[in-house]
Each structure stands twice: as C-alpha cells, then as structure tokens.
C-alpha positions, 0 to 999 in steps of 0.5 A: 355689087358688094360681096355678102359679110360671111356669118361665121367669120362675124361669129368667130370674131364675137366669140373671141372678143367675149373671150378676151374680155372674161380673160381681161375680167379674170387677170385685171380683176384678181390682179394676178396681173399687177402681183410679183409672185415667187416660188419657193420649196419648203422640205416638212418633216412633220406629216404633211396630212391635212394640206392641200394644194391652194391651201393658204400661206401666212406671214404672221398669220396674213394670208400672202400666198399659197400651196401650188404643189405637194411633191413625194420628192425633190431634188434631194438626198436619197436617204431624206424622207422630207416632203417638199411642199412648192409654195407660191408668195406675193412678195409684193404684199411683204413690201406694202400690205406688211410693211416689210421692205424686203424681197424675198425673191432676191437670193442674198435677201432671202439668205439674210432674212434666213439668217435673221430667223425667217422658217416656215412650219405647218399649223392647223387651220382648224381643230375640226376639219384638221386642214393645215396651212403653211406659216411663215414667221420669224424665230427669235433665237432661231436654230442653225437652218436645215437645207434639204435641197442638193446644191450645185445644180441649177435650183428651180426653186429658193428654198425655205428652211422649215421647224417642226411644229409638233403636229405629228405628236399631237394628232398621235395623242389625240388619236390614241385618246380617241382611242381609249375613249372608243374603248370605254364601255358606256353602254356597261357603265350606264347599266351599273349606274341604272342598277345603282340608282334602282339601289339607291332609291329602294333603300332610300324607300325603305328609310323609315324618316318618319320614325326617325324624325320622331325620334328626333324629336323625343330626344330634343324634348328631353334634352329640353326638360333636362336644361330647364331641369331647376335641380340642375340649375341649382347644381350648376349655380352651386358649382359656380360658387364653389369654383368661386370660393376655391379662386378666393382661397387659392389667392389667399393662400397664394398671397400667405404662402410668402409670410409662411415660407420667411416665417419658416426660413426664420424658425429654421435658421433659429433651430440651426443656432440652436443646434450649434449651441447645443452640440458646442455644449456637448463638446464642452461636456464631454472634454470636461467628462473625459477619463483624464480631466481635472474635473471628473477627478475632483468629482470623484474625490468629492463622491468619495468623501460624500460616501465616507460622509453617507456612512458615517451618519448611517452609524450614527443613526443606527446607534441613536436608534439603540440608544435615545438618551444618547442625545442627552447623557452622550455615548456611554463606553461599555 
C-alpha cells in the first residue's frame, strides 16, 4: 500500500516554485540581468538639496543609471566638505544605445575619457518640484580635474570629477527674491490704488465735458467765419501781390545793381584823373607863384607900371574935369 503524498511538502514546493518564477519575471523582465553595471562616486560641491537616492542619471541627457546612495563622507580628507554621491551606470548602454564605444568600467579608459572632458555636475530636473539629477557630459575646454578621493587605498569606487553648476547661486537668488516679493505690501498697495480709483472717478465726474465740447464748438465756429471772412481773403490776396511786386523788383533791381556799380566804377575812375589834373595844376601854379619866380616878378613890375599908368590918367582926368576946352585950345601954362 503506497504512502500518502504529505500536503505541506506539495505546499512548500508551489510556493517556491511562484517564487522563483516572479523573481525570474523581476530579473528577465527589467533585464537587470543582461545589463553591465559599474559604480562609481562623484564629490558635489554645490548643495546636494533636491537629489534623492534612484534619482536618474544622464549622458547627454539620456537616461543610463542612477543615484544608489548619498553619503555625508568618504573616504576623504578631513577638511573637504564635498558630498560624495554613489552612482550606479549601464555602461552597456554608453556602448550601444549611444554609440560610444567605451568602458568606463575599465580604470585606463575612464582616466582617459577623464582626460578628454568627461565631468559630472547637478542639474535641475524640474524648476517646480526643484528635484536634481546627476548629468554626465563632455566639457570642451574642460578644466584640470579635482579628485576628492584619498589615493593609496584599495578604492571601492572610481571616481568621477565633478564642475560646479551654480545651483546653489541660483536657488540663493531665487530664494531671496522670493523674498522680497513676500515682503511687498499687496494688501497696502491695493487699498492706494482702490482710493485713487475713487479719486480719479469723482474728478472725472466732476468734469463738466458738456461745457467743454460746447466751448469747443463756439471756437471752431469762429475759427470758421474768421477764414471765410471776405476781407480777410482780400488782405491775404493783396499781401500775396505785393509779395509778388517785391520779387519783381528785387530781380530788377538785382539784375541793374551790376549796370549801376560799372557806371559808378567809370565815374569814380574819371574823378580820379580829374583830381590828378587838377592837383598837377595846382602844383604848376604854386611853382609859378613862388616869392622867387620869374613870373611873379614880371607880374609885379607889369602891376607897377599899370599903377603909374592908373594915376596918370586919374590927373588927366581931374584936369580936363577943370578945364574942358582943354581938349580943343590944349593945356594953357599959367
């Protein structure tokens, strides 16, 4: 007679069995099982506030690992305050989902891709929520790169150097502007701009547009009648004649002014010649005048005799003014 099949070791068989096929599901499924995975540490600089352990880390903004653990220190100096940041990566994928040949697993070929500008730094996943991921990207020119890890020991992990991305400046900014917003008196600023309101719209109440467009009007309509105004009219038409009548005579004149200049110029250089002629004769007049000359002295002498001459006849005259007969019996003696 056959012994009887005990129910809990049937029992204990299934459940292993659902076991080991979820824990098949688990690996096979994620393939976790086919992936290479290296670990490497990276020291930030910046605050590590807003990273979280399974945050994701990217090469060039694909996602090819993430953030397995966050520690306060490791295996570091004493007076570096650097956060070491474990990070866990598929190198498989920087061989083919990327294209990138390497294996950054290997010491010499993550030296040299170190070498070449490969640095990691935080970047902010999202603006809102302020969570962080770790970027690795290649930095071209890059600077000298920091190691934070203490060599001579049996490192546990290969370290990455890092660059500071400014986080901590901007979330210091953004936090003191969040600041000063907070401390903006809305509330204040809304009662003063109510009241002016208020103010505004019992003034613009008070405005009296219908007086004013009436006005309006009155002074258009004079402004009218004063340009249909005939006199007006007139005047302007007369002033536009006379405007003409002093363009014609400011051509004319502008057109004789070069006849009457030369005419001038003529007259002036005949004065001259005549003035040059006459101070010639002048001179002549007063060399024949002089105390010494020639002819002043036969002047003189012909003076003299005309004198003598003068008084000779003067007797005569006297005489036959006496005596008339004079002239027909002659001078009788006494």
């Amino acid at each position: 007679m056959s012994k009887k099949a005990n129910p809990a070791v049937i029992g204990g068989f299934v459940v292993t069995a659902v076991v080991l096929a979820i824990a098949a599901i688990v690996v096979f499924g994620s393939g976790n099982f086919f992936k290479q995975q290296a670990e490497f540490v990276l020291y930030f600089d910046d605050s590590v506030n807003g990273l979280a352990i399974g945050a994701p880390v990217k090469f060039k903004g694909v996602p090819i690992g993430q953030v397995k653990d966050i520690l306060i220190r490791f295996n570091q100096k004493e007076d570096s305050d650097s956060i070491p940041v474990i990070i866990e990566v598929d190198v498989s994928r920087l061989r083919t989902s990327l294209g990138v040949d390497v294996d950054l697993g290997n010491p010499a070929v993550l030296r040299e891709q170190i070498n070449g500008g490969l640095r990691g730094s935080l970047q902010q996943a999202s603006f809102v929520t302020g969570l962080l991921f770790v970027e690795l990207n290649y930095v071209n020119p890059a600077p000298p790169p920091v190691f934070r890890q203490m060599q001579g020991l049996d490192n546990e992990y290969l370290e990455i150097p890092t660059l500071q991305s400014g986080l901590t400046e901007i979330i210091k900014k953004v936090s003191s502007m969040v600041n000063e917003i907070s401390q903006i008196d809305f509330r204040g600023i809304g009662i003063k701009l109510n009241a002016t309101l208020d103010k505004l719209d019992k003034g613009i109440g008070e405005v009296d547009f219908k007086g004013i467009s009436n006005q309006t009007k009155e002074t258009l309509k004079a402004y009218e009648e004063l340009a249909n105004n005939p006199d007006l009219r007139k005047a302007f038409a007369n002033l536009d004649k006379t405007l003409s009548d002093m363009q014609v005579l400011i051509n004319n004149l502008d057109g004789d002014m070069g006849e009457l200049v030369k005419d001038i110029r003529v007259t002036l250089s005949s004065a001259r010649g005549t003035l040059d002629k006459v101070s010639v004769l002048a001179t002549d007049a007063d060399s024949m005048l002089a105390p010494d000359s020639q002819l002043r002295y036969e002047i003189n002498s012909a003076l003299s005799e005309f004198g003598g001459a003068m008084r000779s006849l003067r007797v005569l005259l006297d005489y036959l003014e006496q005596n008339p007969s004079a002239i027909l019996t002659g001078k009788q003696e006494n």
